[in-house]
ZANU-953078 format. One record per residue (C-alpha): residue number from 1; chain; z, y, x. Coordinates in nm, 4 decimals. Layout:
BEGIN
 pos unit        z        y        x
 NUM    A        Z        Y        X
...
//
This chain:
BEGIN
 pos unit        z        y        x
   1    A   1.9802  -1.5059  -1.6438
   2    A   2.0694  -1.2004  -1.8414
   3    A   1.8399  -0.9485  -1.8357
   4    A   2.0574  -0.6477  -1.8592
   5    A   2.2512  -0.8181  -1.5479
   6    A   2.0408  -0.9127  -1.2633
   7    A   2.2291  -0.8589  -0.9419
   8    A   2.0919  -0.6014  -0.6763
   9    A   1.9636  -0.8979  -0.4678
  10    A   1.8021  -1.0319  -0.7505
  11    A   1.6060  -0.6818  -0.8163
  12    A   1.4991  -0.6776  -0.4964
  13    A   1.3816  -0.9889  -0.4564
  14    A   1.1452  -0.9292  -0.7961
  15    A   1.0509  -0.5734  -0.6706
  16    A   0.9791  -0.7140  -0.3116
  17    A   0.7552  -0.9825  -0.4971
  18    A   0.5610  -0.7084  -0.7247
  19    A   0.4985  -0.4578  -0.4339
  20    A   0.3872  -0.7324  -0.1540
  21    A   0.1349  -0.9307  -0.3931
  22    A  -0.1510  -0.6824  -0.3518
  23    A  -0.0389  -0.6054  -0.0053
  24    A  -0.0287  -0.9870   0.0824
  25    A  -0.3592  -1.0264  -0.0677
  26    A  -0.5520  -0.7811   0.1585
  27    A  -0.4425  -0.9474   0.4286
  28    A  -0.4062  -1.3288   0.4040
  29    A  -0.8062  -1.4077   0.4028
  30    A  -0.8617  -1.1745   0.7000
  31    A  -0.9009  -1.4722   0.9184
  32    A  -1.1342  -1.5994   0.6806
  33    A  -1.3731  -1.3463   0.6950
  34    A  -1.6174  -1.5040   0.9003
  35    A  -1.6408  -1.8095   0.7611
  36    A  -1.6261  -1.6956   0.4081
  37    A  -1.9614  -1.4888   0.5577
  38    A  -2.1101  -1.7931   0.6574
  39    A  -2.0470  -2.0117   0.3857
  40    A  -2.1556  -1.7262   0.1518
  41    A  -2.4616  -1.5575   0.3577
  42    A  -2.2528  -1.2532   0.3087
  43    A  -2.4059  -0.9462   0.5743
  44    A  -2.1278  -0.7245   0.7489
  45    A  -2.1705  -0.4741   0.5132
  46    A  -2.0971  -0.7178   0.2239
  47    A  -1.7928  -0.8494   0.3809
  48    A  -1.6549  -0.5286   0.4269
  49    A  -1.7135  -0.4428   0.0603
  50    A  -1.4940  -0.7326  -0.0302
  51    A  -1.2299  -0.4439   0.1049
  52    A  -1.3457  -0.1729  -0.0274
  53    A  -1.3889  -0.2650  -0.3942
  54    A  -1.0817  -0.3676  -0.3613
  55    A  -0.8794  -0.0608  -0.2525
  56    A  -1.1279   0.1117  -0.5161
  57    A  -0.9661  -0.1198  -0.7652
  58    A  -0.5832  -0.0479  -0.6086
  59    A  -0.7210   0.3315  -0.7038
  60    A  -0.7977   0.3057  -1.0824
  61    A  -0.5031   0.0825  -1.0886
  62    A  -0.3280   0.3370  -0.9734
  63    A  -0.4497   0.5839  -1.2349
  64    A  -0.4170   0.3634  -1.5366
  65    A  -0.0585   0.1687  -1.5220
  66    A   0.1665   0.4644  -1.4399
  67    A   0.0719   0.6670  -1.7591
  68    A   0.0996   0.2998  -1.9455
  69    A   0.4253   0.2371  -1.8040
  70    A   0.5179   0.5940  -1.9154
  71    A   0.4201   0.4865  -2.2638
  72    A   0.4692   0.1551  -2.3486
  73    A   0.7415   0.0724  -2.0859
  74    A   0.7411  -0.0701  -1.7647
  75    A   0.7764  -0.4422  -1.8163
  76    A   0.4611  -0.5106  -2.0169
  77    A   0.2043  -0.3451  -1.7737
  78    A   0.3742  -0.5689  -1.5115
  79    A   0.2885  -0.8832  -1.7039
  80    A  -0.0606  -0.7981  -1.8348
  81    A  -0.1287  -0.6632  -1.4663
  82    A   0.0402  -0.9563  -1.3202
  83    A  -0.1765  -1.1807  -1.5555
  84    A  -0.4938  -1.0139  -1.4638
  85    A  -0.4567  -1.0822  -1.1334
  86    A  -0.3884  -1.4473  -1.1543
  87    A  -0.6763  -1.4559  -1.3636
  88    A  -0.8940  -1.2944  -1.1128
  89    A  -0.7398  -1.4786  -0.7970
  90    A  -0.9040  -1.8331  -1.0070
  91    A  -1.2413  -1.6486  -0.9402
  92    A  -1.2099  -1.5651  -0.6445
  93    A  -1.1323  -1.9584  -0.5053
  94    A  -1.4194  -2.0497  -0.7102
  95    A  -1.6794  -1.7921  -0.6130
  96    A  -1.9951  -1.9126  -0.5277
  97    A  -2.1493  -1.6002  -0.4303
  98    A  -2.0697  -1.2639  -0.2781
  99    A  -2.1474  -1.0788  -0.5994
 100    A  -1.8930  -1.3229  -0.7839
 101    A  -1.6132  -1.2756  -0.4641
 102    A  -1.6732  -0.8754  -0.4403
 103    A  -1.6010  -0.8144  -0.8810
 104    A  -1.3239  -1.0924  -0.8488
 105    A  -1.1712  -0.8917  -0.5792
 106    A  -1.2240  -0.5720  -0.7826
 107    A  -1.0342  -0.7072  -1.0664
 108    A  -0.7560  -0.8873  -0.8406
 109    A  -0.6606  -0.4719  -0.7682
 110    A  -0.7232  -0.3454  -1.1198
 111    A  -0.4256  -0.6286  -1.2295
 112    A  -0.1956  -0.7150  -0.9172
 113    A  -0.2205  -0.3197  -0.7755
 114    A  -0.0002  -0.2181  -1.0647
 115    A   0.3098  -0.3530  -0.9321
 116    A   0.2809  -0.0937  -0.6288
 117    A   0.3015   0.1614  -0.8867
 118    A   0.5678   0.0214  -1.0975
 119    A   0.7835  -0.1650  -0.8844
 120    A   0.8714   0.2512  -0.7326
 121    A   0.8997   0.3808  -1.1321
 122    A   1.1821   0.1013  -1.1979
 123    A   1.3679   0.2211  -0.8319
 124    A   1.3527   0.5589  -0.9863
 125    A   1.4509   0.4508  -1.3279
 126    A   1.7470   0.2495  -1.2291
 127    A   1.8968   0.3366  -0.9104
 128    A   2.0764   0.6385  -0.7870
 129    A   1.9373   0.8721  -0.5249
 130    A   2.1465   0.6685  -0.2375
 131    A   1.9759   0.3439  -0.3115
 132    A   1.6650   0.4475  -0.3771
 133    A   1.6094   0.5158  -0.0296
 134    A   1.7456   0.1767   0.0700
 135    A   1.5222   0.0232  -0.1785
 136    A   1.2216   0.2271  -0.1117
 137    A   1.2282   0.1640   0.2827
 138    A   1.3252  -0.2051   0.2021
 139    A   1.0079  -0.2802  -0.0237
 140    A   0.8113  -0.0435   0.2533
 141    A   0.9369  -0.3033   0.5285
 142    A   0.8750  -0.6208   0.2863
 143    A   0.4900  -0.4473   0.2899
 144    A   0.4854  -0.4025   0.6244
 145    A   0.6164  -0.7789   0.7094
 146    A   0.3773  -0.9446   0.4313
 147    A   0.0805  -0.8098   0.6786
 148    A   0.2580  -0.9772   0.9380
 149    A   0.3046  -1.3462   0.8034
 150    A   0.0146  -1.3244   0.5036
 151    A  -0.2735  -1.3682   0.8101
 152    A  -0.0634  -1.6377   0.9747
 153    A  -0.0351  -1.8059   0.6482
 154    A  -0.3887  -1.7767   0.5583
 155    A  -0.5681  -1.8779   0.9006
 156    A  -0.3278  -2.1870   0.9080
 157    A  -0.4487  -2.2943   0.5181
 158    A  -0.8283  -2.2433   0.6122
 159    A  -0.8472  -2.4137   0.9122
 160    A  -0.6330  -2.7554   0.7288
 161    A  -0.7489  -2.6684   0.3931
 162    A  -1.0581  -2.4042   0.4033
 163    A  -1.0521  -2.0404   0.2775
 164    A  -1.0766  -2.1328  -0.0954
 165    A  -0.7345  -2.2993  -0.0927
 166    A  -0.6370  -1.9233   0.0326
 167    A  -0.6689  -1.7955  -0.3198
 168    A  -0.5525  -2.1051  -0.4586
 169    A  -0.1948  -1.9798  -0.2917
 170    A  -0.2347  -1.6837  -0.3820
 171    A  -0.2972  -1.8158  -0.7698
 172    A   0.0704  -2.0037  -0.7372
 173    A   0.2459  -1.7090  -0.5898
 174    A   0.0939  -1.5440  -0.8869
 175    A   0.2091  -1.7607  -1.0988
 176    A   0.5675  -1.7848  -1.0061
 177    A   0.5698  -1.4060  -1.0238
 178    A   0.4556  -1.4143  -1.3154
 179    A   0.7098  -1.6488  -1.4949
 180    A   0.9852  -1.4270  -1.3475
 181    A   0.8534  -1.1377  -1.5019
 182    A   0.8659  -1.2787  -1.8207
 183    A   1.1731  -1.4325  -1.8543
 184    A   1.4323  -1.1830  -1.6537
 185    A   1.3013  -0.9135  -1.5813
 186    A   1.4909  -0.5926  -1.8425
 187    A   1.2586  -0.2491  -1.9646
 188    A   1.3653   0.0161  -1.7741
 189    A   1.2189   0.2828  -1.9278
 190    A   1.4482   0.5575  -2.0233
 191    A   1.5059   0.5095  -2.3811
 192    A   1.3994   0.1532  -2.4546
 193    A   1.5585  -0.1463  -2.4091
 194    A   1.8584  -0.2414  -2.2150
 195    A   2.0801  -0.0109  -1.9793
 196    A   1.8381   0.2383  -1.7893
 197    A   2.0914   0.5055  -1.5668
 198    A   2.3686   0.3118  -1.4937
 199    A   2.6525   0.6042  -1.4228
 200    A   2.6425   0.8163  -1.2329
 201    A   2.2682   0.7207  -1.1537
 202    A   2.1195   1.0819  -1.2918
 203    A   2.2293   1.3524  -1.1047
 204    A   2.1497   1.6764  -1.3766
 205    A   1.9843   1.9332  -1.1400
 206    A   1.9677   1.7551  -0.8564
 207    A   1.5853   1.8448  -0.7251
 208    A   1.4857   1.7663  -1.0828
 209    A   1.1933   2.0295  -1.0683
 210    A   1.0539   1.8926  -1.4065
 211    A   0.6825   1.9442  -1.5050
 212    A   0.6688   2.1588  -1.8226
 213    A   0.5784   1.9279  -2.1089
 214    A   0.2342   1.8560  -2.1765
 215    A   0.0375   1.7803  -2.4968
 216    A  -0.1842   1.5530  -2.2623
 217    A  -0.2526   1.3363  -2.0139
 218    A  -0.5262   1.5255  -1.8554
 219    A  -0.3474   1.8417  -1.8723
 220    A  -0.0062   1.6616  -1.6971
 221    A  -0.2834   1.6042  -1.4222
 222    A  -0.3484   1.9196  -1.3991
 223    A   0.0073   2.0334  -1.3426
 224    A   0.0665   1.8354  -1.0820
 225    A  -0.2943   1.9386  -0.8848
 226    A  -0.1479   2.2408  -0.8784
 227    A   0.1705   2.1552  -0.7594
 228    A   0.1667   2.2148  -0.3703
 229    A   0.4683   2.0160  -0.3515
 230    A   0.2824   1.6819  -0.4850
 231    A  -0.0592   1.7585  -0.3189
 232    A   0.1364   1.8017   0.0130
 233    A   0.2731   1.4598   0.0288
 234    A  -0.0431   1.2591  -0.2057
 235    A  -0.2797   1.4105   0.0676
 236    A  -0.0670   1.3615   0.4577
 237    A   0.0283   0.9723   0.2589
 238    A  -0.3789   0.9666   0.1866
 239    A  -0.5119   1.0207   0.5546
 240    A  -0.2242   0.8570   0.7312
 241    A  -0.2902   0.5681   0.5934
 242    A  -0.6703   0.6098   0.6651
 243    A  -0.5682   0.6209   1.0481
 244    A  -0.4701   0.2542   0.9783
 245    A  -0.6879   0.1115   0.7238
 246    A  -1.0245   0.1241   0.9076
 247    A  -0.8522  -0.1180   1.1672
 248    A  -0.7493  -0.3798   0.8620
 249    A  -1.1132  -0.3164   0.7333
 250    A  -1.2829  -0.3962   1.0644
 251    A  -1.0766  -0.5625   1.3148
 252    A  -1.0987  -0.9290   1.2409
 253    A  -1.5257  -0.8801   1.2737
 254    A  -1.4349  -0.6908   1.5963
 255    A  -1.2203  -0.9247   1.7708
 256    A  -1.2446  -1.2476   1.6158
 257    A  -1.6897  -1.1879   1.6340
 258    A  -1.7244  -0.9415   1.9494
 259    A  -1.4080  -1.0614   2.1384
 260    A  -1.4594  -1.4056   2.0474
 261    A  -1.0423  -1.5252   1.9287
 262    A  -0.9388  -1.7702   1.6889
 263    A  -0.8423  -1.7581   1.3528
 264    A  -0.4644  -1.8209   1.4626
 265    A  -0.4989  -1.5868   1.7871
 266    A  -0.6465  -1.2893   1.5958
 267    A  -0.3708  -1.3137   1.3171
 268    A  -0.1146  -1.2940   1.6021
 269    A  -0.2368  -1.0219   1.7311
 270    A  -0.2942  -0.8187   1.3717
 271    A   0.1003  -0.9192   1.3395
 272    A   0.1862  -0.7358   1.6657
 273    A   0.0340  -0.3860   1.5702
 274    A   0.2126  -0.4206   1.2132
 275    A   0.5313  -0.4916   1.3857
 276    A   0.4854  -0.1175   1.4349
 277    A   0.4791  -0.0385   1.0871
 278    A   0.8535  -0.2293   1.0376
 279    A   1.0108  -0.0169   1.3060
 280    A   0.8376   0.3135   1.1427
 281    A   1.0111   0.1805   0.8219
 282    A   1.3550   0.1270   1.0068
 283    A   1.3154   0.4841   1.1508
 284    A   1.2980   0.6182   0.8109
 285    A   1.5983   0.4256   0.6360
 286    A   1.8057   0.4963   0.9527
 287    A   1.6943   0.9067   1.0244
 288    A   1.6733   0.9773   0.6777
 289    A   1.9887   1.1738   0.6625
 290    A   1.9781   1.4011   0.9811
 291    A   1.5893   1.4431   0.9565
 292    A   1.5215   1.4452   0.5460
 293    A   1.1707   1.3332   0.4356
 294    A   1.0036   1.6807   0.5760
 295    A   1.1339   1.5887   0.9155
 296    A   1.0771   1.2134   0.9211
 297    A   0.6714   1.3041   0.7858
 298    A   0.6555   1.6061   1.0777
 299    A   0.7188   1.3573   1.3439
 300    A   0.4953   1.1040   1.2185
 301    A   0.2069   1.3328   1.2228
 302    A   0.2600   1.4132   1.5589
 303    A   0.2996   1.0518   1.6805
 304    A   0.0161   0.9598   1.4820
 305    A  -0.2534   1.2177   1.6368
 306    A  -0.1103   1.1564   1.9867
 307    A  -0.2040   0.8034   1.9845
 308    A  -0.5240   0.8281   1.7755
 309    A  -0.6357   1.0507   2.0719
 310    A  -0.4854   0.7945   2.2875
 311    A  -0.6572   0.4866   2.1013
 312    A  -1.0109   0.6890   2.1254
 313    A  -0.9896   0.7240   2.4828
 314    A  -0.8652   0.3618   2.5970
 315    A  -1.1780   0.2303   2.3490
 316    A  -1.4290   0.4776   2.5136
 317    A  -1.2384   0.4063   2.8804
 318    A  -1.2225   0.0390   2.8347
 319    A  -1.4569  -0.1013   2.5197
 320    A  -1.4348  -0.4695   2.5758
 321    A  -1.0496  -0.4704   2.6248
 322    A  -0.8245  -0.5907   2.3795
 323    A  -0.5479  -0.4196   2.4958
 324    A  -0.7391  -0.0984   2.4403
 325    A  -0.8258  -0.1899   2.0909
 326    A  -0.4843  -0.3257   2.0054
 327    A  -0.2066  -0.1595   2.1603
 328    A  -0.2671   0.2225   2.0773
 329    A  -0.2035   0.0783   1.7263
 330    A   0.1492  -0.0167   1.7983
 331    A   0.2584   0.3407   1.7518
 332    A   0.0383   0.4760   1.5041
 333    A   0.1328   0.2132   1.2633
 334    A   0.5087   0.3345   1.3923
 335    A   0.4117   0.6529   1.2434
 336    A   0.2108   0.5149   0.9264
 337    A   0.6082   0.3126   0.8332
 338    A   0.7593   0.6426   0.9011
 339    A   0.5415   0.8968   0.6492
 340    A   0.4403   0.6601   0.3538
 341    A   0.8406   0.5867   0.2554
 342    A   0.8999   0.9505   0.3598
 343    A   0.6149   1.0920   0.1341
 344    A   0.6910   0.8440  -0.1759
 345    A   1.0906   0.9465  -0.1729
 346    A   0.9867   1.3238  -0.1712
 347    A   0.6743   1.2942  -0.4295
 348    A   0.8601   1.1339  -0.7445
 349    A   1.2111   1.3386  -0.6900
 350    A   1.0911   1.6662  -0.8249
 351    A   0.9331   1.5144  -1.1301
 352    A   1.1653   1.2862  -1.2950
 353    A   1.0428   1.3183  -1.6675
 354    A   0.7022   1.1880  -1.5824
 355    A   0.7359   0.9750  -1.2921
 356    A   0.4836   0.6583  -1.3868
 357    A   0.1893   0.9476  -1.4225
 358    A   0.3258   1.0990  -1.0710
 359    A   0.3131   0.7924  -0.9254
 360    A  -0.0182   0.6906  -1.0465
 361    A  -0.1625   0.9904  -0.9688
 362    A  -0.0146   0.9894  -0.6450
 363    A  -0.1213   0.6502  -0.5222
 364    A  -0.4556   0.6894  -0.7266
 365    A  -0.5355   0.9869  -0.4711
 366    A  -0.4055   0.7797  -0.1753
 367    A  -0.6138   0.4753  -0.2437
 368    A  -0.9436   0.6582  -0.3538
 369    A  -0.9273   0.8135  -0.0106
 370    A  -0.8707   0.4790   0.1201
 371    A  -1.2021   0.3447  -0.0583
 372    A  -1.4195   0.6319   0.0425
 373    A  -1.3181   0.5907   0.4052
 374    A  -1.3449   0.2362   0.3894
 375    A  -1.7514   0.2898   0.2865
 376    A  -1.7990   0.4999   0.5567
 377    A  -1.6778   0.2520   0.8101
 378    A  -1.8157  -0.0308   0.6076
 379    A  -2.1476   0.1975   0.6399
 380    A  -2.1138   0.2452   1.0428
 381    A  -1.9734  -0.1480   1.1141
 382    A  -2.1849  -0.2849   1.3866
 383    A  -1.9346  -0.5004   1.5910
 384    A  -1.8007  -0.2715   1.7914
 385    A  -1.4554  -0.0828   1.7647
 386    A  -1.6396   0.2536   1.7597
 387    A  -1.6424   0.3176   1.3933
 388    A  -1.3032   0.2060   1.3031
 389    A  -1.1641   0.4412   1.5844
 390    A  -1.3582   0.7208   1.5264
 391    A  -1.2500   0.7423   1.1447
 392    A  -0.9027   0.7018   1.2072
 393    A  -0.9393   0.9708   1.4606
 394    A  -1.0898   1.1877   1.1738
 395    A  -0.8076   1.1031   0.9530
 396    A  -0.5356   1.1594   1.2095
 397    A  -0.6662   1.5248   1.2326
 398    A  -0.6825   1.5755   0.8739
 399    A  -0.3562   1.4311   0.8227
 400    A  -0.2742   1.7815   1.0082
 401    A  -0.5164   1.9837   0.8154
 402    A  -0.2939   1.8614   0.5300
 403    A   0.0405   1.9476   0.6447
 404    A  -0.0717   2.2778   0.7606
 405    A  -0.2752   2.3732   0.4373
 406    A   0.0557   2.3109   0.2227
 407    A   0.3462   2.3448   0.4055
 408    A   0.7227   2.1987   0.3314
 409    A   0.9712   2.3991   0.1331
 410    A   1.3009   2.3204   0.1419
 411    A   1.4173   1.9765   0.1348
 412    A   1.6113   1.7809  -0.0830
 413    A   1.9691   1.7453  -0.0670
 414    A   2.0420   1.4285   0.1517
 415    A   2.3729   1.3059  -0.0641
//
């Protein structure tokens, strides 16, 4: 296939495979937690820090391969990233020990977790403003789906094959990715190789707010933590997606140890509540254009504290009920599919001259806030749904605190 020529499909599909890899991979041995804690001796606490050093290695991932991709080009972090991970996923099947599972998982982030950076640097490098938000809310969708199937798919593997074979998967897909990368997949970045705008793709002055040059990395950071614009959006995406995480982070201990379901029922019931997240996506790509990105994020936030109030009373009300613990979770992950698209459209637009260090930055701040929240409820797990509710409660209301500490300006155009 020539490089210079893959068809939009064909992008898709390798930018739907580069995003969902890490986000596949938090979910798909969910089911397995249990039984990876017996066959370890892992405590509670461990298990959860199999999630938490990973999201803390999604962070510096985040940090490091969008200034790499600014500098050496967008294709070669992908492979070595995409290598790492493979890498890493072999340790993980073969860990014999928590301390060998928790710094395989760690490195898993630090390689796969730079495809969530760069897979939204190539949209912005090679697609005008129009199909950037139908490739932005399609890859947000294939994220929120691959949470959906990935438990499925991993309960059904351990309980025929056992929760090693998990990784082993996971190692294939890896692989397969990859090879594709390798062989036709073009560099995007704006002056190397191969066709970067096609016409008409840059629009000159079109919300191009550019950061003022900088001599350095550090100081290019510095820019942009004073930009209200960027800390706006990096800080409502951070603690939105805290109201969700604690669940991922807690709920198969909760209902698969407390409430006492299956492997195969509790990944069922994880699918419902991210069946939420795909219609929050769908709201996006279809309101985009009457609401913009500042109206699409203000309606999330209110959905989102509305039910967090709504999940902590039906879990104080009813603490033993599944419904209580699941349901309220419908529409805040509605909300979480309708701000994360929403906030990574409007973060990169303003800043197209740097956008791999915007978007690291960006999703460095997201997921560092994801791994300090994730201690804290890896900290308070006792079985119960108390700590993963109260935190996203906490999170819900500084979501606000957020929104109201830097509020919109004006819009982009919507063209």
């Amino acid at each position: 296939m020539n490089r210079d020529r893959l068809s939009p499909a064909a992008w898709l599909l390798i930018l739907l495979a580069v995003v969902c890899l890490p986000r596949i991979t938090i979910d798909i041995y969910l089911p397995s937690l249990p039984v990876i804690g017996q066959a370890l001796q892992l405590s509670e606490f461990q298990l959860s820090l199999t999630m938490t050093v990973y999201m803390a290695g999604y962070a510096v991932s985040m940090l490091v391969c969008g200034p790499l991709a600014d500098r050496y080009g967008r294709r070669p972090v992908l492979i070595g990233g995409t290598a790492l991970y493979l890498l890493a996923t072999i340790a993980c099947a073969l860990a014999d020990s928590g301390g060998m599972l928790i710094a395989a998982r760690l490195l898993q982030a630090l390689g796969g977790c730079c495809g969530t950076v760069v897979g939204r640097v190539i949209v912005r490098d090679r697609f005008q403003k129009a199909e950037q938000v139908s490739y932005l809310s399609w890859m947000s969708s294939g994220m929120a789906l691959s949470p959906v199937v990935a438990p499925l798919i991993g309960s059904v593997i351990d309980v025929a094959l056992g929760w090693r074979w998990v990784f082993v998967v996971l190692a294939v897909v890896a692989a397969g990715v990859l090879l594709a990368l390798c062989t036709v997949v073009p560099e995007t970045k704006p002056g190397r190789h191969g066709p970067v705008h096609p016409a008409g793709n840059h629009h000159a002055g079109e919300d191009d707010r550019e950061l003022p040059v900088q001599p350095g990395l550090l100081r290019l950071y510095g820019s942009l933590l004073h930009d209200r614009h960027f800390l706006r959006h990096s800080l409502i995406i951070s603690a939105i997606y805290c109201t969700y995480f604690p669940f991922v982070a807690e709920s198969s201990l909760v209902l698969q140890r407390t409430l006492g379901l299956s492997q195969v029922q509790y990944a069922g019931v994880f699918a419902l509540t991210i069946l939420g997240y795909l219609g929050g996506a769908s709201v996006f790509r279809r309101r985009f254009g009457a609401w913009g990105a500042e109206g699409v994020i203000g309606r999330a936030l209110r959905l989102n504290l509305l039910f967090a109030v709504v999940w902590a009373a039906a879990t104080l009300v009813f603490p033993g009920s599944l419904l209580a613990i699941v349901l309220p979770m419908v529409p805040i992950m509605l909300s979480v599919g309708m701000s994360i698209p929403a906030c990574q459209f409007a973060v990169m637009q303003p800043h197209a001259g740097a956008v791999g260090a915007v978007s690291g930055l960006f999703f460095f701040i997201q997921m560092a806030v994801t791994a300090l929240f994730g201690l804290v409820v890896a900290s308070l797990s006792n079985g119960s749904p108390a700590p993963m509710v109260g935190v996203s409660l906490v999170a819900s209301v500084l979501a606000w605190g957020a929104a109201w500490a830097f509020p919109a300006g004006t819009d982009a155009p919507h063209t």
